[in-house]
KOLGU-4560 file (N, C-alpha, C; in nm, 3 decimals, padded with zeros to 5 digits):
<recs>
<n_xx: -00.889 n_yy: 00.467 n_zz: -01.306 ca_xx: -00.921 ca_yy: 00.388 ca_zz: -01.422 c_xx: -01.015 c_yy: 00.275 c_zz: -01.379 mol: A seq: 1 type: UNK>
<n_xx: -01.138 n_yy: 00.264 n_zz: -01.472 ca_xx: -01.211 ca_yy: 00.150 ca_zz: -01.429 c_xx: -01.176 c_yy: 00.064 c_zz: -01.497 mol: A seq: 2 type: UNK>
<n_xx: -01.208 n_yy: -00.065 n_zz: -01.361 ca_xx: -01.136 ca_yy: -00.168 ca_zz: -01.455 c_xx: -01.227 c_yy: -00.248 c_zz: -01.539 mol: A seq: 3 type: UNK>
<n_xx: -01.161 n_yy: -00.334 n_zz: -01.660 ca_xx: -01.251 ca_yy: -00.396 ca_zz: -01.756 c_xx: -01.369 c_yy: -00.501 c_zz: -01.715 mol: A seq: 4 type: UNK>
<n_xx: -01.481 n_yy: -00.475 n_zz: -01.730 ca_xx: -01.566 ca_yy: -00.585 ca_zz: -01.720 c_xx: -01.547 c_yy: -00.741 c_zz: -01.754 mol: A seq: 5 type: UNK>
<n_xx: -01.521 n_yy: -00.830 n_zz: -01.702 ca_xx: -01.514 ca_yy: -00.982 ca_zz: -01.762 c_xx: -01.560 c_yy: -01.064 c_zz: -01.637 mol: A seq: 6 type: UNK>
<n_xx: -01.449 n_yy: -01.235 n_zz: -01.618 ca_xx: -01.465 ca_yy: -01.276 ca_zz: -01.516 c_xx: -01.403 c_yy: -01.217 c_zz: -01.395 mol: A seq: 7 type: UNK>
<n_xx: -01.307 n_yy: -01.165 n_zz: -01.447 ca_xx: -01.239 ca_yy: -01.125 ca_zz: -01.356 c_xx: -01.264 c_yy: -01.069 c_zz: -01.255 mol: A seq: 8 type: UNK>
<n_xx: -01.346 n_yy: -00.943 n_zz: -01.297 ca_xx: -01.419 ca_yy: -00.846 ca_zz: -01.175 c_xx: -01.521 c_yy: -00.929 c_zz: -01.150 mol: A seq: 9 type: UNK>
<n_xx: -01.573 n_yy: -01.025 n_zz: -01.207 ca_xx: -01.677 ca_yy: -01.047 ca_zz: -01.112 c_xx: -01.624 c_yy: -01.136 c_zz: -00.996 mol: A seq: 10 type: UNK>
<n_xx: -01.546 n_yy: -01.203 n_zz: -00.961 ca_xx: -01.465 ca_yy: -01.291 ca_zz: -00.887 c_xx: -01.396 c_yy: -01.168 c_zz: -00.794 mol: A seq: 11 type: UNK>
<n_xx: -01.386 n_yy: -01.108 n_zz: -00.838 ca_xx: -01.324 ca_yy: -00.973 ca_zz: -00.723 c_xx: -01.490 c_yy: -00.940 c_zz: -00.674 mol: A seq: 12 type: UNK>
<n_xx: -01.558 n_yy: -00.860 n_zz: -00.742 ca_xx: -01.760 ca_yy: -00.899 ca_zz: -00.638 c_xx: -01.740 c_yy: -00.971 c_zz: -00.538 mol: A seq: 13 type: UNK>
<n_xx: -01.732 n_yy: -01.113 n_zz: -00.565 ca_xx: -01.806 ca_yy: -01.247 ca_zz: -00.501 c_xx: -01.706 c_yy: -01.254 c_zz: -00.406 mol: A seq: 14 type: UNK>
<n_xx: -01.560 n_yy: -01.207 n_zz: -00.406 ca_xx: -01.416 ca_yy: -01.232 ca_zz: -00.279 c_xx: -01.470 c_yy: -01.050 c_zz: -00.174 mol: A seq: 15 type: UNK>
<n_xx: -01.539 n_yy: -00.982 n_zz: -00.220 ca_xx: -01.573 ca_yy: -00.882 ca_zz: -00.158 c_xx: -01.668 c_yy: -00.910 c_zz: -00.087 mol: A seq: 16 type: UNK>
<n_xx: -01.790 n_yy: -00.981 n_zz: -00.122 ca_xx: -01.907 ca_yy: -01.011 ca_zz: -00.042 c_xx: -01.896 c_yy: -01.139 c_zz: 00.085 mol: A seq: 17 type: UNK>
<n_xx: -01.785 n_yy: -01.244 n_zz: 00.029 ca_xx: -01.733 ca_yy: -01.315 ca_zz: 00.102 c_xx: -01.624 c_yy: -01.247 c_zz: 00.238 mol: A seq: 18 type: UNK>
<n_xx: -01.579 n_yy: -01.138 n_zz: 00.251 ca_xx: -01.484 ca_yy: -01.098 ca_zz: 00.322 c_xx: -01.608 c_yy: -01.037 c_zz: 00.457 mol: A seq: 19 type: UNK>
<n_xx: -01.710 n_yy: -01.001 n_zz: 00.387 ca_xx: -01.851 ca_yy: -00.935 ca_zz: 00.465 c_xx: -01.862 c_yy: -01.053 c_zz: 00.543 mol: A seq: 20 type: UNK>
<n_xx: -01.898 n_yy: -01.132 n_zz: 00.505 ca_xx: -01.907 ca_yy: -01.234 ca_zz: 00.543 c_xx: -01.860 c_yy: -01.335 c_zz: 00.649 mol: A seq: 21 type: UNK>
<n_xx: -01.721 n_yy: -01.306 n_zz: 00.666 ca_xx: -01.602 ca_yy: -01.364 ca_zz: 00.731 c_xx: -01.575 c_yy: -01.260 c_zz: 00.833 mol: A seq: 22 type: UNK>
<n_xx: -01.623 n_yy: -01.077 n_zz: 00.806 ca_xx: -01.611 ca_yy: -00.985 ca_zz: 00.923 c_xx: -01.738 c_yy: -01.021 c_zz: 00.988 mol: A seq: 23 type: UNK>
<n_xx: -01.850 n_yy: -01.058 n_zz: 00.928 ca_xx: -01.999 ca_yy: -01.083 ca_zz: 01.037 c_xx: -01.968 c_yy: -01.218 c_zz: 01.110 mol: A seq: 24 type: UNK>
<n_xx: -01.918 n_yy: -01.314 n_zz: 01.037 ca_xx: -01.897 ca_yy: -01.451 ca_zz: 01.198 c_xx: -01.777 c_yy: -01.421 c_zz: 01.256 mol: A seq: 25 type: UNK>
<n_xx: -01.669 n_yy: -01.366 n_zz: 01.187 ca_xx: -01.571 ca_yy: -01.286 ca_zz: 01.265 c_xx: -01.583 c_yy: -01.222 c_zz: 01.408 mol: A seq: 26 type: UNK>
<n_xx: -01.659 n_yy: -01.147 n_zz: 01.404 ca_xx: -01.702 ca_yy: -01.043 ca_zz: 01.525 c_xx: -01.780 c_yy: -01.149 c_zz: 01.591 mol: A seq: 27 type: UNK>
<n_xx: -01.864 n_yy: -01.182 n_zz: 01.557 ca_xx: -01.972 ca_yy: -01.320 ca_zz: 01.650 c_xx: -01.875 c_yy: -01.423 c_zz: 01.737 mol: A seq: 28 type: UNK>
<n_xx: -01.784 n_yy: -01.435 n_zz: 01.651 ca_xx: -01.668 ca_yy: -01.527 ca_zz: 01.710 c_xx: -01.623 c_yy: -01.510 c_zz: 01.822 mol: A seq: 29 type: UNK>
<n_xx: -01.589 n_yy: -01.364 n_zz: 01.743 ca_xx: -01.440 ca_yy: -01.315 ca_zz: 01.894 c_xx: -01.512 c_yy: -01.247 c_zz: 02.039 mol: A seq: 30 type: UNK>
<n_xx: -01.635 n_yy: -01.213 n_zz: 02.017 ca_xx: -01.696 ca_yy: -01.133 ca_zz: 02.120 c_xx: -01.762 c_yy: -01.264 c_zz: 02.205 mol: A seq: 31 type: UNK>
<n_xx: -01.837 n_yy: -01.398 n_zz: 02.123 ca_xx: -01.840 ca_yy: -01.498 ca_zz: 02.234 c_xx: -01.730 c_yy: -01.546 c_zz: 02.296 mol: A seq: 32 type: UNK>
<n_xx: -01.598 n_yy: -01.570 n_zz: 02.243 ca_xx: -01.546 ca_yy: -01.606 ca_zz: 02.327 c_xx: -01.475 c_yy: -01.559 c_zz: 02.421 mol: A seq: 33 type: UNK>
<n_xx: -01.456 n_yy: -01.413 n_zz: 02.378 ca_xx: -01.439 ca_yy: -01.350 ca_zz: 02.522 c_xx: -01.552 c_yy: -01.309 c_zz: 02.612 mol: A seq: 34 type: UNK>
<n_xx: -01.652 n_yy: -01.372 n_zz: 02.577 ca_xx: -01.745 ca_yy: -01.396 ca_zz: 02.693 c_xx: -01.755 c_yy: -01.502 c_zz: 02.766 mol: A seq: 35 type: UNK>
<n_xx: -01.737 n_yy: -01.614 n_zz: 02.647 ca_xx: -01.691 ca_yy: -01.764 ca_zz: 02.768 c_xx: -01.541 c_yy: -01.729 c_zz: 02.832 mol: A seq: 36 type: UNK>
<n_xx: -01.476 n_yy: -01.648 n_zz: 02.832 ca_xx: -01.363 ca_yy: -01.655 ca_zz: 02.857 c_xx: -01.424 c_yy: -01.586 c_zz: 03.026 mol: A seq: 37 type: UNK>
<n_xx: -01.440 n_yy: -01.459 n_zz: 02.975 ca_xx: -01.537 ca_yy: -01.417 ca_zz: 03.128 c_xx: -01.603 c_yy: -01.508 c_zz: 03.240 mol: A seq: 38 type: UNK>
<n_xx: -01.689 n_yy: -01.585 n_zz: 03.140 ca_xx: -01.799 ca_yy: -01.631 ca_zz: 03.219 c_xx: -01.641 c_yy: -01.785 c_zz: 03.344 mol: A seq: 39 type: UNK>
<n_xx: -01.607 n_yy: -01.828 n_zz: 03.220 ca_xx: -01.487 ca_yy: -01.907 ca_zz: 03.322 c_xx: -01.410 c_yy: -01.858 c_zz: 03.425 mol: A seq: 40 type: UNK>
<n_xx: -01.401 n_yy: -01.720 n_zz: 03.366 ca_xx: -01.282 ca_yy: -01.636 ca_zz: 03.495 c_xx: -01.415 c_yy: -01.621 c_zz: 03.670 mol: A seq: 41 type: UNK>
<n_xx: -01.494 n_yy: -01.602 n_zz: 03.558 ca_xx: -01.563 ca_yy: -01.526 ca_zz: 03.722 c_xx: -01.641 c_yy: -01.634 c_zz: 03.743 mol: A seq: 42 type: UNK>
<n_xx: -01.700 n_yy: -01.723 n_zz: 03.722 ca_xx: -01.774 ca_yy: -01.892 ca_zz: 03.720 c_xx: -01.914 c_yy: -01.801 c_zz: 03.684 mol: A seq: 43 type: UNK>
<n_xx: -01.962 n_yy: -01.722 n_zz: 03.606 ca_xx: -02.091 ca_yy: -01.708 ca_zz: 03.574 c_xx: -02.141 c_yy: -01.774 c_zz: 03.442 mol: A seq: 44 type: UNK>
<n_xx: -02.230 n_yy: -01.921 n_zz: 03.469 ca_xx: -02.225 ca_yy: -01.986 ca_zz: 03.363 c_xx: -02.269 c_yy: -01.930 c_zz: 03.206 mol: A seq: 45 type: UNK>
<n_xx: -02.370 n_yy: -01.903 n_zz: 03.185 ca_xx: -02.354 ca_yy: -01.863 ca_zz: 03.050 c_xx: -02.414 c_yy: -01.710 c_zz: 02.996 mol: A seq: 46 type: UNK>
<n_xx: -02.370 n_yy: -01.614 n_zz: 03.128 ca_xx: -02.417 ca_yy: -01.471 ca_zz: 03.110 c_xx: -02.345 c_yy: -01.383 c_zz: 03.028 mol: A seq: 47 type: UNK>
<n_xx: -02.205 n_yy: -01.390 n_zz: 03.022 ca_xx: -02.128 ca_yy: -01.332 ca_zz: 02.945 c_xx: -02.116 c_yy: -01.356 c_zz: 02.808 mol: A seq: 48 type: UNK>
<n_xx: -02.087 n_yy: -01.473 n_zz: 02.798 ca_xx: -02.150 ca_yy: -01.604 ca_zz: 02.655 c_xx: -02.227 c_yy: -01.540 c_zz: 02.552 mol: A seq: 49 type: UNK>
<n_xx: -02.360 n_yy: -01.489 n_zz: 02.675 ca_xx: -02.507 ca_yy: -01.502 ca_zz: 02.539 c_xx: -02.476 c_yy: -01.317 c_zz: 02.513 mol: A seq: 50 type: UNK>
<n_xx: -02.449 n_yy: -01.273 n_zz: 02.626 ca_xx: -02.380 ca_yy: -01.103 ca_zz: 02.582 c_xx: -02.315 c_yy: -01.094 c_zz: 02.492 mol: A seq: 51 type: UNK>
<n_xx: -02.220 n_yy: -01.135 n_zz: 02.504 ca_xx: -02.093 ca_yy: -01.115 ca_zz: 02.404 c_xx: -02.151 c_yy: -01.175 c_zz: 02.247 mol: A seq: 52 type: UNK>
<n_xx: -02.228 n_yy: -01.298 n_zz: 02.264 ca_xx: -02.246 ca_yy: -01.300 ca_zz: 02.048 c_xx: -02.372 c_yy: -01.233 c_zz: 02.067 mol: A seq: 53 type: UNK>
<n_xx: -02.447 n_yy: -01.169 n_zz: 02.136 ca_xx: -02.562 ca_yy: -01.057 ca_zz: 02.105 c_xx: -02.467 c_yy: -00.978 c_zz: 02.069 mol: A seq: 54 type: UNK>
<n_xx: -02.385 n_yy: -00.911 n_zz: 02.165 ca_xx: -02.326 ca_yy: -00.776 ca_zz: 02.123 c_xx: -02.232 c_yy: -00.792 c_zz: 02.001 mol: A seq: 55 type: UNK>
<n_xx: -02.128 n_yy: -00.872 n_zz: 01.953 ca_xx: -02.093 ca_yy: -00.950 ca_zz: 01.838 c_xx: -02.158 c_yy: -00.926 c_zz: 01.732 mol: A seq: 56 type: UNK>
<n_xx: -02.321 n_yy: -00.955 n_zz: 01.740 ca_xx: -02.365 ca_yy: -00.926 ca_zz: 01.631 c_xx: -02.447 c_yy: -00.848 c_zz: 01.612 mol: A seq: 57 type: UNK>
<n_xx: -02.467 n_yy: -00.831 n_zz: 01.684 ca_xx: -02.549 ca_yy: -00.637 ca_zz: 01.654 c_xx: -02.412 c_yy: -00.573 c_zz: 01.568 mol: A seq: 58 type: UNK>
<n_xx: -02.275 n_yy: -00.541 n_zz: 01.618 ca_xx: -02.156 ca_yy: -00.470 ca_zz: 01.618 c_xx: -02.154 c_yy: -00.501 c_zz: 01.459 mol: A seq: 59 type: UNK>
<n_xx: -02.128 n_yy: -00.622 n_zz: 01.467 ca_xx: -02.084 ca_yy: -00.706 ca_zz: 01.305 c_xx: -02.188 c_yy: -00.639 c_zz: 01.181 mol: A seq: 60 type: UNK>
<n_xx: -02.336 n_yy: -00.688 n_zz: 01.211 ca_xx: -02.414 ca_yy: -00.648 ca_zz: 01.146 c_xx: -02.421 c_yy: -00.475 c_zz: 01.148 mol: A seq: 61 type: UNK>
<n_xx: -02.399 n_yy: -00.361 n_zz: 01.222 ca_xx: -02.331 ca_yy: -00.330 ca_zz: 01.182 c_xx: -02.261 c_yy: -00.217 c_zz: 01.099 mol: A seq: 62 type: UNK>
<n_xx: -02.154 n_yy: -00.276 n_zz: 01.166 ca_xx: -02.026 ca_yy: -00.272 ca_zz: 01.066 c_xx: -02.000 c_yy: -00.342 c_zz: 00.945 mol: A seq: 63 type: UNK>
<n_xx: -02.080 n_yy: -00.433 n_zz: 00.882 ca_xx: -02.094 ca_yy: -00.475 ca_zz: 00.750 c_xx: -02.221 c_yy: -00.361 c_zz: 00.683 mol: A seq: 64 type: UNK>
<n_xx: -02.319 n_yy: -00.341 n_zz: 00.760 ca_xx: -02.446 ca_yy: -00.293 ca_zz: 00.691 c_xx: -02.401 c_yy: -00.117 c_zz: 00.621 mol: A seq: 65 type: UNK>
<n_xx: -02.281 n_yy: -00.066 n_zz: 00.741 ca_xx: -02.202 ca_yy: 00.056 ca_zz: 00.676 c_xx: -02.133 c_yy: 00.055 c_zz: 00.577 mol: A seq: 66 type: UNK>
<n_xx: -02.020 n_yy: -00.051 n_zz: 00.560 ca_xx: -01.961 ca_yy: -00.096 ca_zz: 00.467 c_xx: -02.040 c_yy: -00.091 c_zz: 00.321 mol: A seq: 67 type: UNK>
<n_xx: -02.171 n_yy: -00.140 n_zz: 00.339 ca_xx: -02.215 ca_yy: -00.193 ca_zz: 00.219 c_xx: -02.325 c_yy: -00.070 c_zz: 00.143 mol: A seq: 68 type: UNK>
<n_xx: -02.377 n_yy: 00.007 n_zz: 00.268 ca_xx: -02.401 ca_yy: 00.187 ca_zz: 00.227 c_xx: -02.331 c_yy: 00.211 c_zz: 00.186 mol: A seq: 69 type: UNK>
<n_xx: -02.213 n_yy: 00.273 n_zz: 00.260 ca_xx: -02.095 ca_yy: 00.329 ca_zz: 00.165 c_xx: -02.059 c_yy: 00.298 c_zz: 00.036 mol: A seq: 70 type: UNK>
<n_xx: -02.096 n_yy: 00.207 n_zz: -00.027 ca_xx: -02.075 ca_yy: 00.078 ca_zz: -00.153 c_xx: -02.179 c_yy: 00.140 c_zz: -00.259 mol: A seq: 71 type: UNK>
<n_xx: -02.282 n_yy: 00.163 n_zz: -00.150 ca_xx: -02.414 ca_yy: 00.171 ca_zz: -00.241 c_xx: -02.408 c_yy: 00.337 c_zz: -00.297 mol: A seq: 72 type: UNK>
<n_xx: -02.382 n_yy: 00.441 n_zz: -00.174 ca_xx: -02.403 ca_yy: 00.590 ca_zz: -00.215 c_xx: -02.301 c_yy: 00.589 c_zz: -00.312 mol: A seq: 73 type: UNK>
<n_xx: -02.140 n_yy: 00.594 n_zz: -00.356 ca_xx: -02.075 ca_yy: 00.564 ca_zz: -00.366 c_xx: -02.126 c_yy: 00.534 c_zz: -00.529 mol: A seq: 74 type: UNK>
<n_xx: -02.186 n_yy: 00.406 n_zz: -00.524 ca_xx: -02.227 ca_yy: 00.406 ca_zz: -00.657 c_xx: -02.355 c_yy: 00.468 c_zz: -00.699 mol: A seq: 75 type: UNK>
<n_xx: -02.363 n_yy: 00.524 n_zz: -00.627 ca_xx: -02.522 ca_yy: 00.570 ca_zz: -00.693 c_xx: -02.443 c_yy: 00.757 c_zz: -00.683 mol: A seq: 76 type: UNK>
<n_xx: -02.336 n_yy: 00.787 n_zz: -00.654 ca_xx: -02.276 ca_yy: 00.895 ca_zz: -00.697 c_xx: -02.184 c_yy: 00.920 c_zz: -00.824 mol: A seq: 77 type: UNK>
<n_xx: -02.146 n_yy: 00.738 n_zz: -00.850 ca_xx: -02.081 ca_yy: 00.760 ca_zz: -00.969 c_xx: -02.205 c_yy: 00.781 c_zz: -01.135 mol: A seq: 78 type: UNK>
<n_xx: -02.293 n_yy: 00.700 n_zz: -01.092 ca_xx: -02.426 ca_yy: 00.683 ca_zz: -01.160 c_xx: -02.446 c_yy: 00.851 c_zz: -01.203 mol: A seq: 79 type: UNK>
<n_xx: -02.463 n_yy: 00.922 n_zz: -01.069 ca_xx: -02.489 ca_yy: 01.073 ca_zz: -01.081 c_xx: -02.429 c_yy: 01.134 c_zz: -01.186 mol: A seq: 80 type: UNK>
<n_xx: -02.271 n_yy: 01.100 n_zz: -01.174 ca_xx: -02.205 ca_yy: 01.189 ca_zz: -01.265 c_xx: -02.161 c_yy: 01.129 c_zz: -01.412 mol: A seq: 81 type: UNK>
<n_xx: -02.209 n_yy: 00.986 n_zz: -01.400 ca_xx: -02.197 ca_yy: 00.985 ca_zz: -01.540 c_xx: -02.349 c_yy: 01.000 c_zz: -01.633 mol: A seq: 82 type: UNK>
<n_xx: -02.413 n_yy: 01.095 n_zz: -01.578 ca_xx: -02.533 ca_yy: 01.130 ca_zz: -01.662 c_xx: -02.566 c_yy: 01.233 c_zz: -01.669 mol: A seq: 83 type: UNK>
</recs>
């Protein structure tokens, strides 16, 4: 059942695009600091650091940019069949 158009769904939108959001500095987050966490264990000052939020956000970006395909074919399949 689709649900009714109002404010409602659109506030469910805007808490969906926000969650994208919170998984892209999410991942940036957790992958630098287990690179400063590295770089402290082994004393390599800031090699692991700049790795870890590169790789962070390549990963993040992504894993949001799939998310949001899937979103898109998805609707452009429901589009299909209601015509």
């Amino acid at each position: 059942m689709e649900p009714k158009s109002g404010p409602g769904k659109q506030y469910g939108e805007g808490y969906k695009y926000v969650s994208y959001g919170l998984t892209f500095a999410g991942g940036i987050i957790v992958f630098m600091l287990v690179g400063l966490w590295l770089d402290r264990r082994l004393g390599v000052v800031p090699l692991f650091t700049v790795a870890g939020t590169l790789i962070g956000g390549v990963l993040s970006f992504l894993s949001v940019y799939r998310r949001l395909e899937a979103e898109r074919s998805g609707q452009r399949r429901k589009k299909d069949g209601a015509d």
